[in-house]
ChimeraX commands (.cxc) that place a marker at each C-alpha (Angstrom):
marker #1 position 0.00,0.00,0.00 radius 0.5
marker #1 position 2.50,2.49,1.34 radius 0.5
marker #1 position 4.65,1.20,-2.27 radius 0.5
marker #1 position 2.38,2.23,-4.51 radius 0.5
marker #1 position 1.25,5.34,-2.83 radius 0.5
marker #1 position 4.90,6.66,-3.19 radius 0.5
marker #1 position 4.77,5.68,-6.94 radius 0.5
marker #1 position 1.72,7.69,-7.66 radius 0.5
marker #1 position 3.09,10.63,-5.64 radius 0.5
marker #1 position 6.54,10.30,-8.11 radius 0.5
marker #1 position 4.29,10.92,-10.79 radius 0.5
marker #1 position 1.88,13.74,-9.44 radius 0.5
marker #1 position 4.85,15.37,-7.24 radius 0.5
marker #1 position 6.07,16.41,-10.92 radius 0.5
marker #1 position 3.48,18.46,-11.79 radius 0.5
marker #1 position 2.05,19.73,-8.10 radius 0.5
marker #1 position 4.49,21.43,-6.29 radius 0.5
marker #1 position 2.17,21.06,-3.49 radius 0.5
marker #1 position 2.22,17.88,-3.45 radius 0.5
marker #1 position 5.57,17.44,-3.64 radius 0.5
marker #1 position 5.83,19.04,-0.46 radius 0.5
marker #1 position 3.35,17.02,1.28 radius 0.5
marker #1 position 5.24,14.25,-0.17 radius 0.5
marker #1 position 8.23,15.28,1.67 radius 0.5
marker #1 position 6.85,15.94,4.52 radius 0.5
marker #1 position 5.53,12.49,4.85 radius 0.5
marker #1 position 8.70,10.57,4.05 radius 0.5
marker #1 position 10.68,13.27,6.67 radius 0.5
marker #1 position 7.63,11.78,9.42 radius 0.5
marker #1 position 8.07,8.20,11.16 radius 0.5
marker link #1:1,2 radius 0.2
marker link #1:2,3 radius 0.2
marker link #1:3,4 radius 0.2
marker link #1:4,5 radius 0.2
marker link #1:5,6 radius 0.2
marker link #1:6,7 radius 0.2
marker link #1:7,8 radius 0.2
marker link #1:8,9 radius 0.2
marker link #1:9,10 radius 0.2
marker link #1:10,11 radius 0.2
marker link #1:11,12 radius 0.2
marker link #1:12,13 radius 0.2
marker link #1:13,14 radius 0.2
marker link #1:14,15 radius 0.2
marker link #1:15,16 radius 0.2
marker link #1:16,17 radius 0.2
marker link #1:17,18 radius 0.2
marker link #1:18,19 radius 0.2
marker link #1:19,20 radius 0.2
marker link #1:20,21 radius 0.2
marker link #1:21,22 radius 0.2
marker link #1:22,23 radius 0.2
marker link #1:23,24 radius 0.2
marker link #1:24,25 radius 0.2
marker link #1:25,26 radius 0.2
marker link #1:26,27 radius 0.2
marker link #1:27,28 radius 0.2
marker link #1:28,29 radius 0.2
marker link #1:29,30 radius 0.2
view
């Protein structure tokens, strides 16, 4: 689960920079 939700955010993270901090937000969290 947690796999394939980091391959769809590699895709959206491209075009949202929003997400893309979100993204890295989660990976910085335990």
């Amino acid at each position: 689960m947690l796999v394939a939700t980091l391959q769809q955010n590699k895709q959206l993270r491209l075009r949202s920079p929003t997400l893309n901090s979100f993204y890295t937000y989660m990976r910085a969290s335990p």
